[in-house]
C-alpha positions as CSV (number, residue, x, y, z in Angstrom):
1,X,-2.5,-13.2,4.9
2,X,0.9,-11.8,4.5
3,X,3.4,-11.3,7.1
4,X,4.6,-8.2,8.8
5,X,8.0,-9.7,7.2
6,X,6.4,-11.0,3.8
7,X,5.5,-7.2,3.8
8,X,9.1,-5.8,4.6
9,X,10.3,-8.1,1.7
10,X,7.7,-7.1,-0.7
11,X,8.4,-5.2,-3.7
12,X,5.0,-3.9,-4.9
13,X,6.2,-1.0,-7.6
14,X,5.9,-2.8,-10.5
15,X,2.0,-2.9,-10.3
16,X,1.6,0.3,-11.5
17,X,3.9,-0.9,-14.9
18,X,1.6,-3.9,-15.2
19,X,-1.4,-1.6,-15.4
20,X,0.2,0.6,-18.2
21,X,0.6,-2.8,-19.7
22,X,-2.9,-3.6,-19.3
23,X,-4.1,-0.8,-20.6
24,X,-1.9,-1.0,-23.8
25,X,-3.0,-4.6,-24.6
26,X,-7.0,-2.8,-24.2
27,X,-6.2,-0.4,-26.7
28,X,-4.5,-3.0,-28.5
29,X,-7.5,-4.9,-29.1
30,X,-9.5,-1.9,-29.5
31,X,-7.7,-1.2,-32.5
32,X,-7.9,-4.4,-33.7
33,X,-11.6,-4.6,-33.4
34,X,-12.0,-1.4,-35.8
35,X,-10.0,-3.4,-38.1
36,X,-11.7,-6.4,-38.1
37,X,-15.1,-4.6,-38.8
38,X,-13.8,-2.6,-41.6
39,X,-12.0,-6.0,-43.0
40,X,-15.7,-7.4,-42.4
41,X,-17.3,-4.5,-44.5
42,X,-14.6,-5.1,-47.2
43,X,-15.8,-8.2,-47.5
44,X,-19.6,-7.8,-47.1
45,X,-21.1,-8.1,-50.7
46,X,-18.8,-11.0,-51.3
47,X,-20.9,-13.3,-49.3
48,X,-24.6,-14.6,-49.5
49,X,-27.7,-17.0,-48.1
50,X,-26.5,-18.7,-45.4
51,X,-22.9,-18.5,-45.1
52,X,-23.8,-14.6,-44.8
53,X,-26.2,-15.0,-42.2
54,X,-23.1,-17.1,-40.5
55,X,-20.6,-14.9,-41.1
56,X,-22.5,-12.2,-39.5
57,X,-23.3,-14.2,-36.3
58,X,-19.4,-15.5,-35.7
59,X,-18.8,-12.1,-36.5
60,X,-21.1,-10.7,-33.6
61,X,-20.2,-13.3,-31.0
62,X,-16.5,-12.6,-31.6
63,X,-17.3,-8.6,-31.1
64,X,-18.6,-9.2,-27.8
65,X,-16.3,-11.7,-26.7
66,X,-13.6,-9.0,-27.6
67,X,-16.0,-6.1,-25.8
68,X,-16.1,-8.5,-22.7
69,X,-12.1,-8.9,-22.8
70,X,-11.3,-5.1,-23.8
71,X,-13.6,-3.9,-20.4
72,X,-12.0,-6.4,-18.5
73,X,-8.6,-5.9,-19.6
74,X,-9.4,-1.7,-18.7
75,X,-11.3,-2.5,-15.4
76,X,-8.0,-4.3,-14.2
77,X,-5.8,-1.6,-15.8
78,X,-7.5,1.1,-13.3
79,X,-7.5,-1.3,-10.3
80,X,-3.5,-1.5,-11.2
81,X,-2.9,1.9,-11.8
82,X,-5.2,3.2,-8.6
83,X,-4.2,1.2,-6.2
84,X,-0.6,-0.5,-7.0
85,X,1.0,3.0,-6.3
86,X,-1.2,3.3,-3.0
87,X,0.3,-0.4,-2.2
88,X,3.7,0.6,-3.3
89,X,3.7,3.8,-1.0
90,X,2.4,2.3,1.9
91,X,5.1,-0.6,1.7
92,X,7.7,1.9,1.2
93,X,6.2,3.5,4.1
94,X,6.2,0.7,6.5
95,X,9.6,-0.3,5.7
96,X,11.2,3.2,6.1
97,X,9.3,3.0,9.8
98,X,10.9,-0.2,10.4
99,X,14.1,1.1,9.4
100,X,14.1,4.0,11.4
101,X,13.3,2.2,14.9
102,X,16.1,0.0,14.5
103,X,18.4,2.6,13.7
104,X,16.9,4.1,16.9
105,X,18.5,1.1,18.6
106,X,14.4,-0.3,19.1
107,X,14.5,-4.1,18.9
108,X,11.3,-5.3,16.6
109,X,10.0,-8.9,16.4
110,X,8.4,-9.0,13.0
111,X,6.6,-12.2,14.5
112,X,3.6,-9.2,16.1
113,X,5.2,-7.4,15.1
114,X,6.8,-6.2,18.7
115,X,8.9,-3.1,19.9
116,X,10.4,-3.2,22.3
117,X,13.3,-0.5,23.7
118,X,16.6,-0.9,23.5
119,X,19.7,-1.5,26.6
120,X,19.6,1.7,28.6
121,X,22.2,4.7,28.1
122,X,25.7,3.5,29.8
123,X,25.0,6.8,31.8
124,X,21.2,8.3,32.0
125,X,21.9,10.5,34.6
126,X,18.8,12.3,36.9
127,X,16.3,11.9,34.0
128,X,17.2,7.8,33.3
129,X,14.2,6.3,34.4
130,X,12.1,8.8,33.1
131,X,13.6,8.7,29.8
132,X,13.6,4.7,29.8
133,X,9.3,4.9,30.3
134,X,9.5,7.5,27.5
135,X,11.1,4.7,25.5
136,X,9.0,2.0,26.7
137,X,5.6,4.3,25.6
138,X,7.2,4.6,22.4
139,X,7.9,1.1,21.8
140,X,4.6,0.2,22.8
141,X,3.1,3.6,20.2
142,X,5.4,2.1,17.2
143,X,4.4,-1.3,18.0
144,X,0.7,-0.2,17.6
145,X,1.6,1.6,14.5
146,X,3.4,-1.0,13.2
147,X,0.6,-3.2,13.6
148,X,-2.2,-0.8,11.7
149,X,-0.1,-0.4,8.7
150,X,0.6,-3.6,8.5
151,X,-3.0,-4.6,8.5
152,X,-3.9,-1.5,6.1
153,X,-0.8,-2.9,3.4
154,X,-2.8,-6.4,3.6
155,X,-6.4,-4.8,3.6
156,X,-4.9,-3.3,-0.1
157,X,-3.3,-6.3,-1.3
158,X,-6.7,-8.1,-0.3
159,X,-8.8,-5.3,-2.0
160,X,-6.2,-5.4,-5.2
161,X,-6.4,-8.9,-5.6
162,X,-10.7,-8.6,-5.5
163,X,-10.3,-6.0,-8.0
164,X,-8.4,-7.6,-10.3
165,X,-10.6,-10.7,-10.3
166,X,-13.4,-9.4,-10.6
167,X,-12.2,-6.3,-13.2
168,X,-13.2,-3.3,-11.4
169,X,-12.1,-1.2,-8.6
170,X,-15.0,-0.8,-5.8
171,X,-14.4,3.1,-5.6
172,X,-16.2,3.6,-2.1
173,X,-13.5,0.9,-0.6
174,X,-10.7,1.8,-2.5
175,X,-11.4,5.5,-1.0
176,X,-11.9,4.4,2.0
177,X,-8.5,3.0,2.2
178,X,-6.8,5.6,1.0
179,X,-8.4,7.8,3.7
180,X,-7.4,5.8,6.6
181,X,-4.3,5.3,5.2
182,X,-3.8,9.4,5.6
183,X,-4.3,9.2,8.9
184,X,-2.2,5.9,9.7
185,X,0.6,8.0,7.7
186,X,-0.1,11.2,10.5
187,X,0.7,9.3,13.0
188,X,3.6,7.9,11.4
189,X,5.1,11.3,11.0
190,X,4.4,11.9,14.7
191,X,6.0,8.7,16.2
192,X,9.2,9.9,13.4
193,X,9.7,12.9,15.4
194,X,9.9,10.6,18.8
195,X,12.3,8.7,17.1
196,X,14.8,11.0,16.1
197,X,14.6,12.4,19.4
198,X,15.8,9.2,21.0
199,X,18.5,8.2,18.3
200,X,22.0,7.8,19.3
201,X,23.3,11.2,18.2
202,X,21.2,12.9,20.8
203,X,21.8,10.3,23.5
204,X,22.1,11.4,26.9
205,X,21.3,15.3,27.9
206,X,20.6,16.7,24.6
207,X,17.5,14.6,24.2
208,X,15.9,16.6,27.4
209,X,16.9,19.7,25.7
210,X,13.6,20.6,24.3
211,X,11.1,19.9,27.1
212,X,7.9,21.1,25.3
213,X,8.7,18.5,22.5
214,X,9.6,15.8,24.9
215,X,6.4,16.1,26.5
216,X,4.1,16.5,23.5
217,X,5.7,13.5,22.3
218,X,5.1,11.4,25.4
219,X,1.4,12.8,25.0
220,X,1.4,11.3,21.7
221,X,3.2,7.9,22.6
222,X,0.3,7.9,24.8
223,X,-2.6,7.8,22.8
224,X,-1.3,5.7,20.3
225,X,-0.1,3.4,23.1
226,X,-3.7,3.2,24.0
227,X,-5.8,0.2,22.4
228,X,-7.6,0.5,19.0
């Protein structure tokens, strides 16, 4: 299974190019079927007895060889084309998460991965402790994120690399994904908002400013804090 880091490395977008590729060599040998038959037509009336009868038969076997390949080569195509951009989003995704948390001043140990806060403000003031619990809960919500969309990024790659062995995309799964996904990428939006709130340029008393926000977002460091 791929790491959380393996995962921050990856560079997933050219998936969807390989599809297009994919699908071009289909068509490809679509078009080249058509050609053979009417080459085979063509040459029909030029053959008799038994190497007609044998003619006919390679000719037939090598039609649905090339049927076989063309579905394959199409069934792969889709799987490409549905999911790599799903894969490539999510990645992006994860990584721009990752990203922002550090820029926070969060420590991550891509090892869980772990979050963990940050030193303290030099000067917290009244609200320090509270606001140093607010970070801790928010640690512990992005490490829980972190964590589900790492595992839905591997569940894809996994469900990708079924699909393109076997030639086709299992369309309940793949919807499936894609689903949870939607939600995991709620969430994410959510835990964005706590972030900014605790970045360095509103350090100190600013970041009590809005208290409704504050406590909403505590409320949803909360819940995501909680166990899956």
């Amino acid at each position: 299974m791929p790491s959380y880091q393996e995962v921050l490395d990856a560079d997933p977008a050219e998936f969807e190019s390989c599809g297009d590729e994919f699908q071009d060599a289909a068509s490809g040998l679509s078009s080249g079927r058509e050609r053979y038959r009417a080459h085979l037509l063509g040459i029909d009336a030029d053959w008799a007895g038994e190497d007609r009868h044998r003619l006919h038969e390679e000719s037939a076997d090598l039609e649905r060889r090339a049927s076989d390949l063309e579905q394959s080569l199409e069934g792969r195509a889709a799987a490409l084309k549905t999911l790599g951009p799903a894969l490539a989003l999510a990645v992006a995704d994860l990584q721009r998460i990752d990203r922002e948390l550090r820029a926070a001043g969060y420590d991550i140990d891509p090892g869980g991965p772990r979050v963990r806060p940050g030193p303290s403000p030099a000067a917290p003031g009244p609200c320090g402790p509270a606001l140093r619990t607010l970070d801790e809960l928010t640690a512990d919500s992005a490490t829980a994120l972190l964590a589900m969309m790492h595992r839905a990024v591997v569940l894809m790659d996994e469900t990708l690399a079924d699909a393109l062995e076997s030639g086709e995309a299992p369309a309940g799964r793949v919807r499936s994904i894609l689903d949870e996904w939607g939600e995991i990428t709620g969430a994410a939006d959510i835990l964005r908002g706590r972030i900014a709130s605790v970045s360095p340029e509103t350090a100190g008393a600013d970041r009590l400013e809005n208290v409704i926000a504050t406590e909403s977002a505590l409320a949803v460091a909360v819940r995501f804090a909680r166990p899956h």
